[in-house]
C-alpha positions as CSV (number, residue, x, y, z in Angstrom):
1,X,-122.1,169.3,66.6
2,X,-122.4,169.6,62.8
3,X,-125.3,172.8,63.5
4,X,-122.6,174.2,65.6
5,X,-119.7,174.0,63.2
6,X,-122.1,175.2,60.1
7,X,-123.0,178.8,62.4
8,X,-119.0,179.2,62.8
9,X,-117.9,178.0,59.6
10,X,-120.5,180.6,58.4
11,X,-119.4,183.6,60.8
12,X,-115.8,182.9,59.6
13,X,-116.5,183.3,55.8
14,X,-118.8,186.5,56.7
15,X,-115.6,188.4,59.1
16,X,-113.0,187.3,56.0
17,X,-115.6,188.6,53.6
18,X,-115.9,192.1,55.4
19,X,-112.1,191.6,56.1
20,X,-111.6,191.6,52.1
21,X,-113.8,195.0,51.7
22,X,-111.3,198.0,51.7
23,X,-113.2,201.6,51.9
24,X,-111.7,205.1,50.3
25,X,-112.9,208.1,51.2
26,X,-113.3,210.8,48.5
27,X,-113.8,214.5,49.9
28,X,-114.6,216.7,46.8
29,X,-115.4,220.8,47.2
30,X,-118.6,220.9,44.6
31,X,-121.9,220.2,45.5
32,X,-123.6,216.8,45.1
33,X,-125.6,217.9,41.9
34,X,-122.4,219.3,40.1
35,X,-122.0,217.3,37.1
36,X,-118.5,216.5,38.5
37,X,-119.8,214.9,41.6
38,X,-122.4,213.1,39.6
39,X,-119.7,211.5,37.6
40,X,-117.8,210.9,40.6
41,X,-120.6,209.2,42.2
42,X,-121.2,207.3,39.1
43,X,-117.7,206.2,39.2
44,X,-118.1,205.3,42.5
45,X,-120.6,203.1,41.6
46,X,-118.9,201.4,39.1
47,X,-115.6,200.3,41.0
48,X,-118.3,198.9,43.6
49,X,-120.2,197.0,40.8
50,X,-116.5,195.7,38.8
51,X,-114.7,194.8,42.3
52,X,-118.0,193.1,43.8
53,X,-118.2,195.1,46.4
54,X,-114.6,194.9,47.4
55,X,-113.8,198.5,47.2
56,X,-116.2,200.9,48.3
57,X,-115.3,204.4,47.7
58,X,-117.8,207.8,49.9
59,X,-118.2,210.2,48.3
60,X,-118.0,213.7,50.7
61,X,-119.7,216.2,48.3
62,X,-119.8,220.4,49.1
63,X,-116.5,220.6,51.4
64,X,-118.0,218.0,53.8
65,X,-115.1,216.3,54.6
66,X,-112.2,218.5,53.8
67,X,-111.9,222.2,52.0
68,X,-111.2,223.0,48.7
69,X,-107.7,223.8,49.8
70,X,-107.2,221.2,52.6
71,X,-107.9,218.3,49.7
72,X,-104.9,217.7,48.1
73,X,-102.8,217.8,51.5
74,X,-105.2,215.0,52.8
75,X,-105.0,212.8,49.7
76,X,-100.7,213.1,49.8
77,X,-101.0,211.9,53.9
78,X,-103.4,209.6,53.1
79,X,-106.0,211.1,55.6
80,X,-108.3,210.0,52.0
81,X,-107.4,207.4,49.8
82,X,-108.9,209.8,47.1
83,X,-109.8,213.1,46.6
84,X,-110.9,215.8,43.8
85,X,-109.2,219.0,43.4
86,X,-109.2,222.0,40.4
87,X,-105.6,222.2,39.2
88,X,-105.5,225.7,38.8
89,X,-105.9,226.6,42.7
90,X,-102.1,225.3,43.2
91,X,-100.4,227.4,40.7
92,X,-98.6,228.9,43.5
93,X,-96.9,225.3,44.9
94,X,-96.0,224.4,41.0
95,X,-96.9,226.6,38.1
96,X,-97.5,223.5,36.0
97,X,-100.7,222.9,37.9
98,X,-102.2,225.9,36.4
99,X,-101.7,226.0,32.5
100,X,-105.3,225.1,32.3
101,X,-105.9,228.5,34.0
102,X,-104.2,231.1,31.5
103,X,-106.6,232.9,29.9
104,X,-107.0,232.6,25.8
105,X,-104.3,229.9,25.5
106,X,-107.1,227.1,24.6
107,X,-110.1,228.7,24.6
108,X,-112.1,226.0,23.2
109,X,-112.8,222.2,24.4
110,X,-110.9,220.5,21.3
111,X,-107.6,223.1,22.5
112,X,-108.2,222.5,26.2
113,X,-108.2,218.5,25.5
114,X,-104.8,219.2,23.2
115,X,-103.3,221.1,26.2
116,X,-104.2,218.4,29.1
117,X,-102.3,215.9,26.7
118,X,-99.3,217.9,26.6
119,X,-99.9,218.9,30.2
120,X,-100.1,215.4,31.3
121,X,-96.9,214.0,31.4
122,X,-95.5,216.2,33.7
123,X,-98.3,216.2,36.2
124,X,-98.0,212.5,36.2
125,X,-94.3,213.0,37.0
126,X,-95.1,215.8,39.8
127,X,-97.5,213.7,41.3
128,X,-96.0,210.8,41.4
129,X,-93.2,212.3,43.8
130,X,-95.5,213.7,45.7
131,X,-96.9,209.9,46.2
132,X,-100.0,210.2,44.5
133,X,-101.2,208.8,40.9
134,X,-104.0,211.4,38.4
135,X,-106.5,208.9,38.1
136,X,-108.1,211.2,35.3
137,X,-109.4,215.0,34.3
138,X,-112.3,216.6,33.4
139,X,-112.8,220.2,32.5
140,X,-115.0,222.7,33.1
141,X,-117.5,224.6,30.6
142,X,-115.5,227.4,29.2
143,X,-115.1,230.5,31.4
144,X,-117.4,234.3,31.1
145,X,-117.7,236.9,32.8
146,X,-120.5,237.2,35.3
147,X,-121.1,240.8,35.9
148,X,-124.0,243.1,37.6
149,X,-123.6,245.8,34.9
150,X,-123.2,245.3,30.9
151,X,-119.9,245.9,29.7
152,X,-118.6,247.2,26.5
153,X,-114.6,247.3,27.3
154,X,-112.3,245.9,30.2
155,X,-112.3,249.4,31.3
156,X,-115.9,249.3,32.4
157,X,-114.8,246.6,35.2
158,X,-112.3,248.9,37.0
159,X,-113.0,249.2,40.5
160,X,-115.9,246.6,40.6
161,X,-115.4,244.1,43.4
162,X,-114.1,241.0,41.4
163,X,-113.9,237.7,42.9
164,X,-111.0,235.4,43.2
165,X,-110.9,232.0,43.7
166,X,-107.2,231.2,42.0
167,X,-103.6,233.3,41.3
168,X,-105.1,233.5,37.9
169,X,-108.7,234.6,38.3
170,X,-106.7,237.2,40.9
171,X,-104.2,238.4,38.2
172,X,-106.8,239.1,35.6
173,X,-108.7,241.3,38.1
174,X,-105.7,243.0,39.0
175,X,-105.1,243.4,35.1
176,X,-108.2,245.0,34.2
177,X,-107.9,247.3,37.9
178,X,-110.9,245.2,39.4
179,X,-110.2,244.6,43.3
180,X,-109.8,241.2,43.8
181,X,-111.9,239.4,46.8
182,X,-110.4,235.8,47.6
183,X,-113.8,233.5,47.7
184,X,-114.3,229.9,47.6
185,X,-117.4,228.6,45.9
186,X,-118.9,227.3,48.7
187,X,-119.0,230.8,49.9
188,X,-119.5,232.4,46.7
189,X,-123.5,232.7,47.3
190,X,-123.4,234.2,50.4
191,X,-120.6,236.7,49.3
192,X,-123.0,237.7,46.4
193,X,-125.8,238.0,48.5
194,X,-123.5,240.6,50.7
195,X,-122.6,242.7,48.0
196,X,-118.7,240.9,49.4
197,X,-118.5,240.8,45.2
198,X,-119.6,241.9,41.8
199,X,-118.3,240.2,38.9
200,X,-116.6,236.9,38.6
201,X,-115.1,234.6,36.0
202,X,-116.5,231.2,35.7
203,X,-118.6,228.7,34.0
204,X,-122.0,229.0,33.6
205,X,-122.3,225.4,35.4
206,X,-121.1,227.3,38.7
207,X,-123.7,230.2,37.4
208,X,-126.2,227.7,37.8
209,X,-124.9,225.9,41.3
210,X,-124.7,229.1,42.7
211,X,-127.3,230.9,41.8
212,X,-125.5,233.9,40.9
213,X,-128.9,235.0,38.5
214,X,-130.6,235.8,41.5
215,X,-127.6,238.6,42.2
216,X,-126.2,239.4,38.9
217,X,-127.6,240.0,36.0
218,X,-124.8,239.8,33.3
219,X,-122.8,237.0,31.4
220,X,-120.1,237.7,28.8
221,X,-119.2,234.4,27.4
222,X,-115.9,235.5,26.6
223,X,-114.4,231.2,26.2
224,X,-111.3,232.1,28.2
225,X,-110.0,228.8,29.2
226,X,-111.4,225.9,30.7
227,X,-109.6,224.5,34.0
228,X,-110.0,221.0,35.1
229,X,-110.7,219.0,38.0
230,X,-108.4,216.4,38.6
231,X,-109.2,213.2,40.6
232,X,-106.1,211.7,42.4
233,X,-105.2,208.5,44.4
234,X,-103.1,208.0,47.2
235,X,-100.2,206.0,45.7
236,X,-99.9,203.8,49.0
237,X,-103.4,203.1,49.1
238,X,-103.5,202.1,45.3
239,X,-100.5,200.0,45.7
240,X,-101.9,197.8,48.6
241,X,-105.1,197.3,46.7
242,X,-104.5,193.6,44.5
243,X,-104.3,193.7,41.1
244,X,-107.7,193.1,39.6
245,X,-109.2,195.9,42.0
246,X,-106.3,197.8,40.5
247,X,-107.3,197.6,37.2
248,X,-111.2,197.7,38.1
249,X,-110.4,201.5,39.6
250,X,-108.1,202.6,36.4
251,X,-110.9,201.3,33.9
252,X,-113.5,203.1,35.4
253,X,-111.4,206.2,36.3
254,X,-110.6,206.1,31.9
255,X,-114.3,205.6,31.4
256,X,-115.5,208.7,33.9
257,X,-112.8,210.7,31.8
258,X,-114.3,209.9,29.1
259,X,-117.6,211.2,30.3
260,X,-117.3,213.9,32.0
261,X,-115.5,215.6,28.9
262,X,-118.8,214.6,27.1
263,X,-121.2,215.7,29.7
264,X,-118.9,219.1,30.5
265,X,-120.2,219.7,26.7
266,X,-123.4,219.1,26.8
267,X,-124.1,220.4,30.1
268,X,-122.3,224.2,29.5
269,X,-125.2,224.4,26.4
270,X,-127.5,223.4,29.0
271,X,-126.1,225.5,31.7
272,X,-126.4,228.8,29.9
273,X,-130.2,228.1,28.7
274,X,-130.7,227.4,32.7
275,X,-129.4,230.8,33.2
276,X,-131.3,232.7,30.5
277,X,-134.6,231.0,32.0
278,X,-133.5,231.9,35.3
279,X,-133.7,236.2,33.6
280,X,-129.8,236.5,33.3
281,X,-128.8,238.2,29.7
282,X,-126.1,236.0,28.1
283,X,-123.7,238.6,25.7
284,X,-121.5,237.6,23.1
285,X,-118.5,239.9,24.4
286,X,-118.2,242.8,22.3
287,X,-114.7,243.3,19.8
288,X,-113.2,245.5,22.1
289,X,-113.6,243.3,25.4
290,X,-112.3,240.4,23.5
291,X,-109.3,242.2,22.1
292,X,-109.1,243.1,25.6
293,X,-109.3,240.4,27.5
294,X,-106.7,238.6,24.7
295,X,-104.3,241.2,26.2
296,X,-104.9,240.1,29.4
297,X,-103.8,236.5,27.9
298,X,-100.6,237.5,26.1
299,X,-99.5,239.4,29.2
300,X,-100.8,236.2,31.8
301,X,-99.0,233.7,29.2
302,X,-95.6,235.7,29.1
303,X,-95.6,236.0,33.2
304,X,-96.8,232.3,32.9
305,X,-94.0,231.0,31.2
306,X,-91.2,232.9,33.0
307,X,-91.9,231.7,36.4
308,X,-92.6,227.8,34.8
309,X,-89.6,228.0,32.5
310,X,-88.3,225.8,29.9
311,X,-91.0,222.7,31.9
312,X,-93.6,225.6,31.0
313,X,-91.8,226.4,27.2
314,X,-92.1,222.4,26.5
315,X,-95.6,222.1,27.4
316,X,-97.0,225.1,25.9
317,X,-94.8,224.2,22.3
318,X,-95.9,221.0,22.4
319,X,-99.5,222.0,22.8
320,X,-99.2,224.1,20.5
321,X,-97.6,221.8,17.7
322,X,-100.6,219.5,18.0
């Protein structure tokens, strides 16, 4: 009788032990080597280890799960608990969500860290209504010009098939009369490959990911800004987890912050030495494409803040008081 009990008694503490697990999805759009996903994934790890097990978070790496643009959408429905998106590709929806993507505004990682801070507030607020929470940020290696022929001046990129993967990245094409091609990085090999495009502007970490030495030859590391990925919850997820899981998910979601600016440095060093051994030709961009391309930034900015208005004013005077 006692045997009997023990076997339940035990099978009941196992079904309220797997009752107690909760599990999040996490679609992200970058491949499972991206130092992005690698943080994530170390993240991951780290709310499983702090909770014991009681929140376990998949990662879905490379588009798996949803699209770049499909992630946001599934995060505010809750079809994920979680998800990673780059701020920049929903300028159109709110122009807030793509200061980081104005060229020459902060051009460096110390600026680009200034202008999240100023940023912040008022993504917090935006989110928020839009019932999700910013968990944390991390931005990119600054962004060059990837190019099959060497250029002296924006003129030289007129007419060159440029690719787009933002309104921004699309208005500075248009700017320096490139044709813009709308391509997603999960298609940005193949569209390389196809001779679909010519010249992009990106980090040399997506250089790498992609590839792109074995198509193009040229990079221009011209610093023009560095966007972020942002990793968000789902507010009614986060509210129904209890407290100490709570706090579990925002320490480690401060710490992978903290990291992935640190590895974002290191790795864009390490990025563009990957690309030289791979036979690409990093330039230093030449006076004339950076005075330029700083055109390009004055005339982005302006347009910038007269679609954001005085939201955009405040954030970009603030930034720049700090």
């Amino acid at each position: 009788m006692i045997h009997k009990f023990g076997i339940a008694f035990a099978g009941f503490v196992l079904s309220t032990a797997t009752l107690a697990q909760t599990k999040w999805d996490l679609p992200t759009a970058y491949p499972a080597t991206n130092f992005h996903t690698e943080n994530i994934t170390q993240f991951a790890t780290d709310v499983d280890k702090a909770t014991d097990g009681k929140l376990k978070i998949t990662v879905h790496a490379n588009a798996a799960l949803f699209k770049a643009p499909e992630i946001k959408r599934a995060v505010q429905g809750g079809q994920a608990q979680m998800g990673e998106i780059l701020l920049v590709n929903y300028q159109n929806e709110w122009q807030m969500f793509g200061a980081d993507g104005i060229p020459f505004l902060a051009d460096s990682y110390d600026a680009a860290w200034k202008l999240y801070q100023a940023q912040k507030p008022v993504l917090e607020k935006k989110l928020g209504e839009q019932g999700m929470t910013l968990l944390y940020a991390v931005a990119w290696p600054p962004q060059g010009i990837f190019v099959k022929k060497e250029i002296a001046s924006a003129s030289d990129l007129k007419g060159v098939k440029w690719r787009a993967y933002s309104p921004a990245t699309a208005r500075i094409g248009e700017l320096v009369g490139a044709q813009p091609v709308t391509v997603q990085q999960a298609e940005l090999s193949q569209a390389m490959a196809t001779g679909v495009i010519e010249s992009y502007m990106s980090s040399g970490s997506t250089g790498y990911d992609t590839k792109t030495y074995e198509y193009i030859k040229n990079f221009y590391d011209t610093q023009a800004w560095l966007p972020k990925n942002a990793v968000l919850v789902n507010k009614k997820a986060f509210d129904a987890l209890d407290k100490p899981t709570q706090e579990a998910l925002l320490k480690a979601g401060a710490e992978a912050e903290k990291r992935g600016w640190d590895v974002s440095k290191k790795k864009n060093l390490e990025y563009l030495d990957l690309l030289k051994k791979n036979g690409m030709t990093i330039h230093p961009p030449s006076a004339q494409l950076k005075s330029d391309m700083k055109k390009v930034g004055d005339t982005m900015t302006k347009e910038w803040l007269e679609k954001a208005g005085p939201e955009g004013q405040a954030v970009v005077d603030a930034y720049r008081k700090m």
